[in-house]
N, C-alpha and C positions, 0 to 999 in steps of 0.2 A: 120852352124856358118858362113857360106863365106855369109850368104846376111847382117851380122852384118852393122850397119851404127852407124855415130857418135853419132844419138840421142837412139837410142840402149845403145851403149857404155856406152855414159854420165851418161841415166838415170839407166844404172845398177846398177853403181856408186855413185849415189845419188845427179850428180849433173845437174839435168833439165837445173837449172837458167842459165848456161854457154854451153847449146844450141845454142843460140844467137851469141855470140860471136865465136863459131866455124863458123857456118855458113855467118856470118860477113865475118872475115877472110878466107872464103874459106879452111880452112881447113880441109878435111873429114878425115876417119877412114885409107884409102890405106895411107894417103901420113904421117899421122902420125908412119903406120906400118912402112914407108919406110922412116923414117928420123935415120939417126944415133943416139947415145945416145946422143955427144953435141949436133947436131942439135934440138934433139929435146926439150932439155933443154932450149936453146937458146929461142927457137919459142917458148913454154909456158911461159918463162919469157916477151918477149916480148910484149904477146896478156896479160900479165900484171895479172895472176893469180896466185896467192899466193904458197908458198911455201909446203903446206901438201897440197890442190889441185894435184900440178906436178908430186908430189912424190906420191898420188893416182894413177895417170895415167898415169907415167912411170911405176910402177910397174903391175899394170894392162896389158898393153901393151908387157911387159917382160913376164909375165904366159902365154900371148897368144903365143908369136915366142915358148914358151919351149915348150905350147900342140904339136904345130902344124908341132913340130921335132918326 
């Protein structure tokens, strides 16, 4: 599970189409592991992705830190 990547991630999720746009912004799978909960709120809002999008993949990201306790 540690070579998981963002297009992993996304397309587990069901969302290919916003591939792109992580990879745009630079932002991969570590540094979303590694944002706080604002932060990482803030930064999906920002990169301008909808509201159940965020809350897909905060929640996602949240089952992964509780497996990996």
């Amino acid at each position: 599970m540690g070579s998981e990547t963002i297009e992993t991630f996304l397309g587990d999720l069901g969302y290919q189409k916003h591939i792109t746009l992580f990879n745009e912004s630079e932002v991969d799978l570590d540094l979303l592991k590694s944002l706080s909960e604002t932060n990482l709120k803030e930064t999906l809002e920002e990169m301008g992705l909808k509201l159940g999008v965020r809350k897909k993949i905060q929640q996602a990201l949240e089952n992964m830190k509780t497996k990996g306790k």
